[in-house]
C-alpha positions in Angstrom: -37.2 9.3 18.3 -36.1 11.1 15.0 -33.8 13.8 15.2 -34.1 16.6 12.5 -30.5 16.2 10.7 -30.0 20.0 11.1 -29.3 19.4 15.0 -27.5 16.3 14.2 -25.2 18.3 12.2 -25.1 20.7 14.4 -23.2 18.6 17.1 -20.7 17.4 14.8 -17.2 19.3 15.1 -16.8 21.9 12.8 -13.1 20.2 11.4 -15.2 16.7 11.0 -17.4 18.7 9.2 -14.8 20.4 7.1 -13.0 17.1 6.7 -15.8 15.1 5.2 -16.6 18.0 2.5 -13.3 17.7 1.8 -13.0 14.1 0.6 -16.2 14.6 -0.9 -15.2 16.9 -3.0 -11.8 15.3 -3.6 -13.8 12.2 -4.3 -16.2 14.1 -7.1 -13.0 15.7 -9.0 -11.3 12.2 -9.5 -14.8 10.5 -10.4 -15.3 13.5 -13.3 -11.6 13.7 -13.9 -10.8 10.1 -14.1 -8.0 10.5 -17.2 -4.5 10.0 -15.1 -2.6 10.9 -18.1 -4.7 14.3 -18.9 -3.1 17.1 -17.6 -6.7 18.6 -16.8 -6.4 16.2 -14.1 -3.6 17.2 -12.5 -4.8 21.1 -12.6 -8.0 20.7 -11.5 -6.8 18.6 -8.3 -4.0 21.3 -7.9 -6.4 23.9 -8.0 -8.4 21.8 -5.6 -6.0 21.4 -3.6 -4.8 25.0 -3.4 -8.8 26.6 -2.6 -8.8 23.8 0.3 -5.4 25.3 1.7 -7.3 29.1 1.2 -10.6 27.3 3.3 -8.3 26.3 6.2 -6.4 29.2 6.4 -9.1 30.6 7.6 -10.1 28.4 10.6 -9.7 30.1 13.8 -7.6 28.0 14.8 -7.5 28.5 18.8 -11.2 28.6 19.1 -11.0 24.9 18.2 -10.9 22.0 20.6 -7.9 19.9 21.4 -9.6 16.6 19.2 -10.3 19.5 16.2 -6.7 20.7 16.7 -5.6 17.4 15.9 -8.0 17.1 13.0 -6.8 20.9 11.5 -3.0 19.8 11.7 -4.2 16.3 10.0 -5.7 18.1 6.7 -2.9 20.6 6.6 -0.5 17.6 6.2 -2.7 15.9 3.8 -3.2 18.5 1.6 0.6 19.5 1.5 0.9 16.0 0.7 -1.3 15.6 -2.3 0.4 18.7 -3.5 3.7 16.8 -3.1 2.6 13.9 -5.1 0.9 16.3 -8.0 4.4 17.5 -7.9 6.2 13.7 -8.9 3.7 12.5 -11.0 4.8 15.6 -13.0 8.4 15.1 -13.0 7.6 11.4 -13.8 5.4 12.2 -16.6 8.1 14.5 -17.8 10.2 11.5 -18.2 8.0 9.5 -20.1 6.4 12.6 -22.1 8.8 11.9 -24.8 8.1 8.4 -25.4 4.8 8.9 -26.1 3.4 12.5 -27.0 0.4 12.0 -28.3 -1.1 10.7 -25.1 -2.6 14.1 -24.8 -4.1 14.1 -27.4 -5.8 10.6 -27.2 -6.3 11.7 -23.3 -8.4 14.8 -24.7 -11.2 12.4 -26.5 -12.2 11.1 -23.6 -12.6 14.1 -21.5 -14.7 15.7 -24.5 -16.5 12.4 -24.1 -17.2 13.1 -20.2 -18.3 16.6 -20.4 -20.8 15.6 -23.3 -19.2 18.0 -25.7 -20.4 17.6 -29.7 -18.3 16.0 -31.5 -17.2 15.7 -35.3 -16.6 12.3 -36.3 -14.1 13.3 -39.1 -12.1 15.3 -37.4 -11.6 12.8 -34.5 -10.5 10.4 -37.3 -8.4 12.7 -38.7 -6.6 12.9 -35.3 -6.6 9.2 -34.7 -5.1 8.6 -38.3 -2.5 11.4 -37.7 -1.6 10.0 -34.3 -1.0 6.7 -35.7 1.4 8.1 -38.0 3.2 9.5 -35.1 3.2 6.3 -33.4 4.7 4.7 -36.4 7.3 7.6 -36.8 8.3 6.8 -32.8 8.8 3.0 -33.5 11.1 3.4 -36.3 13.1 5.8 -33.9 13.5 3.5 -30.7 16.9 2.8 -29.8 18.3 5.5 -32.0 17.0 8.9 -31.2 14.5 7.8 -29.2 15.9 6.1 -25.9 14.9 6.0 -22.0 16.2 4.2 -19.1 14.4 1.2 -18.4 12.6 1.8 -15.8 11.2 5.1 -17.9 10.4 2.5 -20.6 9.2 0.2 -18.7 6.5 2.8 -16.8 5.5 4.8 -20.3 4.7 1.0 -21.7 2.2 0.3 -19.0 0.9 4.1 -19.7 0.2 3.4 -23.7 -1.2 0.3 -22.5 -4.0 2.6 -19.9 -4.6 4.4 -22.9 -5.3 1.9 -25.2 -8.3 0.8 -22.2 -9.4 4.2 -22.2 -9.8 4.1 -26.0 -11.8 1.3 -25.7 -14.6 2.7 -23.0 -14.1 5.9 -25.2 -15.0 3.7 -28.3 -17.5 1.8 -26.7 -19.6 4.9 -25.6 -20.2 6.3 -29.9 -20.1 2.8 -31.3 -23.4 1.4 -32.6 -25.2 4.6 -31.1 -23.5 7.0 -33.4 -24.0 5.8 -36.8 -21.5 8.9 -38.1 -18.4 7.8 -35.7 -18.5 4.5 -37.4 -18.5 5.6 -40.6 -15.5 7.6 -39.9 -14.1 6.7 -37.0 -14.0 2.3 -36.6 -11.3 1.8 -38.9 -9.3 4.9 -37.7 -9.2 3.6 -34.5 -8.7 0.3 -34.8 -6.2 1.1 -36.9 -4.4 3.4 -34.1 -5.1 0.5 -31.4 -2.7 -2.3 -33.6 -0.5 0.2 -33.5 -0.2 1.3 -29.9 -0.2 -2.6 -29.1 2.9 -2.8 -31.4 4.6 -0.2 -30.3 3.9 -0.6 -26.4 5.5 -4.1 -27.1 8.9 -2.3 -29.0 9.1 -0.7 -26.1 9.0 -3.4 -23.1 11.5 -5.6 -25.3 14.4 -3.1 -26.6 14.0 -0.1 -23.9 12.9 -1.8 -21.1 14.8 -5.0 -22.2 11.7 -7.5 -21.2 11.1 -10.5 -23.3 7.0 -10.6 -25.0 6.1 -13.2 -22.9 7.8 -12.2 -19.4 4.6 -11.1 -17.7 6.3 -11.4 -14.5 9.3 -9.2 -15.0 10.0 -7.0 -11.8 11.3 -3.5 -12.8 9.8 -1.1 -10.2 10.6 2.8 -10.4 13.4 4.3 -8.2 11.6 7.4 -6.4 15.2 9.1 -5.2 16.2 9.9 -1.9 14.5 13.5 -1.9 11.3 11.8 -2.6 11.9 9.8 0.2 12.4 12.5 2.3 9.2 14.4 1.6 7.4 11.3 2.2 8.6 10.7 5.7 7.9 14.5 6.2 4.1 13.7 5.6 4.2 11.0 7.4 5.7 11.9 11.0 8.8 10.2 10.7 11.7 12.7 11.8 14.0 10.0 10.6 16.4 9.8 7.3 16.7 6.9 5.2 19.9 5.9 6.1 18.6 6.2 10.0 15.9 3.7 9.4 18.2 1.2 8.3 20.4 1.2 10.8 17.2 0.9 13.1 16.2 -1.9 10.9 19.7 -3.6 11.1 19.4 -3.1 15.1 16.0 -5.5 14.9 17.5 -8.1 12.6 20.4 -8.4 14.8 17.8 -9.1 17.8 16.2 -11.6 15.4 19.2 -14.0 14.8 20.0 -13.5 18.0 16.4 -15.2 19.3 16.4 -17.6 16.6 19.6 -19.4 17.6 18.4 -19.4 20.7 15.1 -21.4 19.3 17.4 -23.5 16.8 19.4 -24.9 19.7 15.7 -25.9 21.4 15.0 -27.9 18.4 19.0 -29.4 18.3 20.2 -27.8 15.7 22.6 -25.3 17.4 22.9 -22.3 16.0 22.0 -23.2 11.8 18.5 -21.2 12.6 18.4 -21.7 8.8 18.5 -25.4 9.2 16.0 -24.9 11.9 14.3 -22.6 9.7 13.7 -25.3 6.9 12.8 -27.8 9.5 9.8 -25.4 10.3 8.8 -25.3 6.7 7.8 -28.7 6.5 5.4 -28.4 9.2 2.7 -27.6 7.1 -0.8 -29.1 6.9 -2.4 -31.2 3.8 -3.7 -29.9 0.9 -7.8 -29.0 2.0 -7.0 -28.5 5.8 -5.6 -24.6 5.4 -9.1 -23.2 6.4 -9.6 -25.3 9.4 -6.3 -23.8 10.9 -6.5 -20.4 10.1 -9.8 -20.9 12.3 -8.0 -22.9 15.0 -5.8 -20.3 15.0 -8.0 -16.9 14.9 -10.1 -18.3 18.0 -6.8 -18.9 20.1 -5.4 -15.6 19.1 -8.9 -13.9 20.8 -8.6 -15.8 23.6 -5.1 -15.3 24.5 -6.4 -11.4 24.4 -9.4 -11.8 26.5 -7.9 -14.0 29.2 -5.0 -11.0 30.1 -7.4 -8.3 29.2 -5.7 -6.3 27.0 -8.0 -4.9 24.7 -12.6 -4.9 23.8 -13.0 -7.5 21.2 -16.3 -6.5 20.2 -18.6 -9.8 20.0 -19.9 -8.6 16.1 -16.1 -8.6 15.3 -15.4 -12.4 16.6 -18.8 -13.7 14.5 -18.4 -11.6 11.3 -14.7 -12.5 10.0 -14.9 -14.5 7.0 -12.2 -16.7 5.3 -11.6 -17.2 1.4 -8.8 -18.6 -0.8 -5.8 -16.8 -3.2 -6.0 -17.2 -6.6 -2.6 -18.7 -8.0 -2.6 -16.1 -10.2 -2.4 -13.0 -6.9 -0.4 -15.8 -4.9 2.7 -14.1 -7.7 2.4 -10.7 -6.0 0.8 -12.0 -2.4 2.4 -15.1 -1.5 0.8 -15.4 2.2 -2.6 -13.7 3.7 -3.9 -10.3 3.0 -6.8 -9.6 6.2 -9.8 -7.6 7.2 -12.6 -9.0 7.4 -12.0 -11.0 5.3 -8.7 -13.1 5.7 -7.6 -14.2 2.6 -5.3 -17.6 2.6 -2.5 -18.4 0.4 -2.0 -22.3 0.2 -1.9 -24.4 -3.3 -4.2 -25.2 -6.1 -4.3 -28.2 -8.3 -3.6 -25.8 -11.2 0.2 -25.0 -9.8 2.9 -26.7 -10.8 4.5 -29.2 -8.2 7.3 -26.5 -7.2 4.6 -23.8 -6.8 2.4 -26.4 -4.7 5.7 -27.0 -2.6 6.3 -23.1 -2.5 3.3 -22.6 -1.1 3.0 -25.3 1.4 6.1 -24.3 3.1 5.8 -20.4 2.6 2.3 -21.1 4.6 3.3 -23.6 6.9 1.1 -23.8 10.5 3.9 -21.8 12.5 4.1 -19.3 9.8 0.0 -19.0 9.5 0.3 -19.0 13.4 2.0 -15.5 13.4 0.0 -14.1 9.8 -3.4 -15.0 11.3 -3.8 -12.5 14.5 -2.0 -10.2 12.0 -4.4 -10.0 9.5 -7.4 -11.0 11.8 -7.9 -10.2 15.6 -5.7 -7.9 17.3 -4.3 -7.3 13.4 -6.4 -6.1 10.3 -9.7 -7.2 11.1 -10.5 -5.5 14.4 -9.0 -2.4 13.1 -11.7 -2.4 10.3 -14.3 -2.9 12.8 -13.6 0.2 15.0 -12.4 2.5 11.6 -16.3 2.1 10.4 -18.0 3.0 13.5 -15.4 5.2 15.6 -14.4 8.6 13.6 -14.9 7.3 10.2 -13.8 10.7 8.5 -10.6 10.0 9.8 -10.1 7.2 7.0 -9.0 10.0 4.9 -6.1 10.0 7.0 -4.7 6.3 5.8 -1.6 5.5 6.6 0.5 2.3 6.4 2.4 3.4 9.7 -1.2 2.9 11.8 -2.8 0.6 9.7 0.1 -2.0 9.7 2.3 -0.6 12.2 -0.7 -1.5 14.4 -0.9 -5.2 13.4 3.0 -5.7 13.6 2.9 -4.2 16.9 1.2 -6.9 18.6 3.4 -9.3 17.2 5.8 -7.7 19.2 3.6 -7.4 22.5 2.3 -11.4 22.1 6.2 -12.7 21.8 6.4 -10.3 24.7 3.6 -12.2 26.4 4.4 -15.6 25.9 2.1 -16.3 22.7 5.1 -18.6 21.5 5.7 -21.0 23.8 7.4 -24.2 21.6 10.6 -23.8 19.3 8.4 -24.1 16.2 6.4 -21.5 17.3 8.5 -18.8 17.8 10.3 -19.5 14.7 7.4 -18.4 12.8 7.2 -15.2 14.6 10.8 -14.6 14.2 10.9 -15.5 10.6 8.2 -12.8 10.0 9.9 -10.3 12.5 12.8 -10.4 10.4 10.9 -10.1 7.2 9.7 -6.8 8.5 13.3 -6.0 9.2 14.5 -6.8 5.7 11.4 -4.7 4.2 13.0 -1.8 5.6 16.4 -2.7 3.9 15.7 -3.5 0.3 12.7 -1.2 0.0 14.8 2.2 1.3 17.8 0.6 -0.7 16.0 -0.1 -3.8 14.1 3.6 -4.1 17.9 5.2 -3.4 19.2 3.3 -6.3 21.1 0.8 -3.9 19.8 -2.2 -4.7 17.7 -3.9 -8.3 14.8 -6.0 -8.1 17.3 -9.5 -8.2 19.2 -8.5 -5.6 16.3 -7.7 -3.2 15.1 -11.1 -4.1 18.0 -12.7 -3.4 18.7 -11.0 0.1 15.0 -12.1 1.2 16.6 -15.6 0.6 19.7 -15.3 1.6 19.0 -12.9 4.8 15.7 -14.3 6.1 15.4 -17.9 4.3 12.1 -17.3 2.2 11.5 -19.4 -0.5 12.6 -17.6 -3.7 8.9 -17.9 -5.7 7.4 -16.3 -2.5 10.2 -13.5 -2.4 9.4 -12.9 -5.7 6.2 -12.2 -5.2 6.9 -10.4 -2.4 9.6 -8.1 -4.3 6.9 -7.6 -7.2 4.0 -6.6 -4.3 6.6 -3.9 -3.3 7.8 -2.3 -6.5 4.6 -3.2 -8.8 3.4 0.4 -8.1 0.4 -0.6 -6.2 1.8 0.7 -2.9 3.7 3.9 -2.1 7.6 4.0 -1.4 7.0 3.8 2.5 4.0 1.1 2.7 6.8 -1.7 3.1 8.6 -0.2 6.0 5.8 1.0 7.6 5.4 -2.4 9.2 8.1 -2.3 11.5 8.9 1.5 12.1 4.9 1.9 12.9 5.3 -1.1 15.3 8.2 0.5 17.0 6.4 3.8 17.3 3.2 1.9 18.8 6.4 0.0 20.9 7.4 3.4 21.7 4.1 4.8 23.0 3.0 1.8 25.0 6.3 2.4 27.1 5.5 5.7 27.5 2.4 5.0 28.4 1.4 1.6 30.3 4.9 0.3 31.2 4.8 3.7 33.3 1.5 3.0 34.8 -0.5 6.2 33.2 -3.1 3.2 31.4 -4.2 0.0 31.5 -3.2 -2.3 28.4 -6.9 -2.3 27.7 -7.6 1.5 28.0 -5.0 2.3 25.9 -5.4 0.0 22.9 -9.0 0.8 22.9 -8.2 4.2 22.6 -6.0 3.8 19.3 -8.5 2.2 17.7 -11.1 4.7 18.3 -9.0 7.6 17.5 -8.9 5.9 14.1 -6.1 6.5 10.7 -3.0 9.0 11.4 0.5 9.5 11.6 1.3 7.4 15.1 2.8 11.0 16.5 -1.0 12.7 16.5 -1.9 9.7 18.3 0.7 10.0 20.7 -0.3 13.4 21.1 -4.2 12.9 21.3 -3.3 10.4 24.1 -0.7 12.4 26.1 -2.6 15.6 25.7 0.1 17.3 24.7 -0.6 20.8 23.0 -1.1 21.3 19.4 0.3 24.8 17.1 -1.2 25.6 13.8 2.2 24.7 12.2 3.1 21.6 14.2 6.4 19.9 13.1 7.1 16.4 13.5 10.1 15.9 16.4 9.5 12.4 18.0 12.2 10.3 18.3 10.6 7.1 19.0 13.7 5.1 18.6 17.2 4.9 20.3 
């Protein structure tokens, strides 16, 4: 029977409702105001921003229900927390400001382009000419007046480079259609566009101090402790840096303690690095990956449904799907990515024979054994089956303390359980415990200014025994800008919180395993304190603080 979508609507929560026109309208400013390095941009999402915070103030707030509660405290974080990050993209584009002024300038054509404004093809060539001039005047000034840090260098280089692609979409758009703009405008431009690619390269080499053709250089951008600190704020965590590593260095100690313990099962007393490399050889040949990554996902879901401990839908079992790593994204993902989809690192015929070797080992069976429930069943992929069909609005909540938190949690309740029973086998879930540990360490100490790029990649070899071309990749996946400061410690200090709760919880007899993981997953994405407060029913304020010490 059809019901009218007025009465649908009707029954939906008014903070879901307030929630989803929200990110749709967060959603519509960044589609029309797509130009990161336009400062229209930044204002019109600030101004966003600040009218949402205005909307919300005026929720009455204790008319709401204990779920909406939840929902008003998780927007009131999130919007403090896009105003936080408006906040340092602005001192960071302070820093690079210098390096390349114009970018305003060149920024401005394209947004006259998106709000279909008239233009006047000899003026814009007037502009392009005179910005190339400007870009000539910088490069003749780089290492004397004009001088940066590298990693400032190294960030305004990749932002000349953005430019230079939005210059092309910007080009493309007249070109051909306008017969005017090519008269006055091709030359002009591609004029301006040598130029940019010169002096973008003058930059990476003698600021940034990167050879031409080191594509693979690992610089990264310090964010500073303070940063750090806001960003723990918005997520829950009422811990300092300096208190997550010693938590970290608390796990690792547990981990060489247990992997001694499993090198002296295999006879080779306590060298767990000699054990360690012993495991690495274990790896399948070259064309068999997929067949154990299946072998492995089906005894994963089975060792969950035999001890009940959580609804594996049967859609979720038949729909995951399986495809291979390019070489090329095996340099910033050396092992799986998951959903869905699990995506499987192992060799190509294009790598050289070190990188074949690299890979083999890196993604050996025991290893894969522990990455495979991780990114599949209890891990990534069952989470992305409840996220679309259970509180979907909540998604604007992401998090990498629930989203992977989640998946490293269970590798700590299937050792728990048995899941490893030989030597081999609970090496690989050691070796990745203790990766989680050392994420904490060389991510925190990086972003604090502790620790460079080498030296993380050198204590993931050193510390944990990873093949250097796989901690390389795994170094350049943490500081290529693609995830935020946190995303890499979020494995093992969400876990712990999960850890944490399922004490609190089920060890004290309040749920069954089942109940309660079945109620995480359909609460959806948040900080892992408002789930710990949906699922203790514990009451909400309007200005709710984070205080939960989930570790001691």
């Amino acid at each position: 029977m059809f019901t009218p979508l007025i009465a649908t609507c009707m029954l939906i929560p008014p903070m879901e409702n307030l929630i989803r026109e929200f990110v749709a309208d967060e959603s519509a400013i960044r589609r029309a105001y797509a130009v990161r390095l336009s400062k229209r941009q930044s204002s019109r999402l600030r101004e966003l921003y600040q009218d949402w915070q205005l909307r919300q103030s005026q929720v009455n707030f204790s008319s709401l229900d204990e779920e909406s509660k939840v929902d008003f405290v998780l927007l009131k974080n999130l919007l403090t927390k896009r105003l936080r990050e408006l906040d340092l993209q602005a001192t960071k584009d302070a820093e690079t400001q210098p390096l390349h002024p114009f970018a305003e300038k060149l920024a401005a054509l394209e947004e006259s382009r998106r709000n279909i404004e008239d233009i006047n093809p000899e003026g814009i060539a007037k502009t392009l000419t005179d910005v190339t001039e400007e870009v000539k005047s910088l490069k003749s000034q780089i290492g004397k007046k004009l001088k940066a840090p590298k990693v400032v260098a190294n960030r305004a280089t990749r932002e000349i480079q953005e430019l230079r692609t939005i210059l092309q979409e910007w080009d493309k758009f007249y070109s051909g259609y306008d017969p005017m703009f090519n008269w006055w405008v091709t030359d002009a431009y591609k004029k301006l566009d040598q130029e940019l690619s010169s002096y973008a390269a003058d930059l990476r080499q003698e600021l940034a101090g990167l050879k031409p053709d080191d594509e693979d250089a690992i610089v990264g951008s310090p964010v500073g402790r303070d940063a750090l600190l806001a960003d723990l704020d918005a997520e829950m965590i009422p811990y300092s840096p300096e208190d997550l590593i010693k938590i970290a260095d608390t796990e690792f100690a547990w981990c060489e303690k247990e992997m001694k313990k499993a090198s002296q099962e295999l006879g080779f007393g306590d060298n767990w690095k000699q054990a360690l490399e012993h495991v690495k050889g274990l790896h399948v040949a070259p064309g068999e990956q997929p067949s154990l990554v299946r072998k492995l996902a089906v005894e994963a879901v089975k060792f969950l449904e035999d001890r009940d401990l959580l609804t594996v839908p049967p859609i979720a079992k038949e729909t995951w799907r399986i495809s291979m790593m390019s070489p090329q994204a095996q340099k910033t993902n050396p092992f799986f990515l998951g959903g869905e989809m699990i995506i499987v690192s192992y060799p190509t015929d294009t790598m050289s024979y070190d990188e074949k070797l690299m890979s083999m080992r890196g993604n050996n069976q025991f290893f894969s054994r522990a990455t495979v429930q991780h990114e599949l069943i209890p891990g990534h992929g069952l989470q992305e089956y409840y996220e679309t069909r259970y509180r979907p609005y909540r998604n604007a909540f992401w998090t990498p303390f629930w989203v992977e938190g989640w998946a490293l949690y269970w590798e700590m309740v299937l050792w728990d359980l048995g899941f490893a029973q030989k030597p081999e086998e609970k090496i690989g879930m050691l070796f990745w415990r203790m990766h989680r540990c050392a994420r904490i360490i060389f991510s925190l100490k990086f972003h604090l200014g502790e620790m460079t790029p080498e030296q993380c990649i050198d204590f993931l070899v050193d510390r944990v025994g990873h093949e250097r071309a796989n901690a390389e990749g795994e170094v350049r996946r943490s500081f290529s800008g693609d995830y935020p400061p946190l995303y890499q410690l979020a494995y093992m200090i969400g876990g712990l919180q999960f850890r944490a709760l399922h004490h609190e919880l089920v060890d004290s007899g309040k749920m069954s395993n089942r109940d309660f993981h079945d109620a995480i997953l359909k609460e959806n994405q948040m900080p892992v304190e408002m789930v710990r407060a949906i699922l203790t029913h514990q009451p909400i304020s309007k200005d709710f603080q984070s205080a939960w010490k989930f570790s001691h």
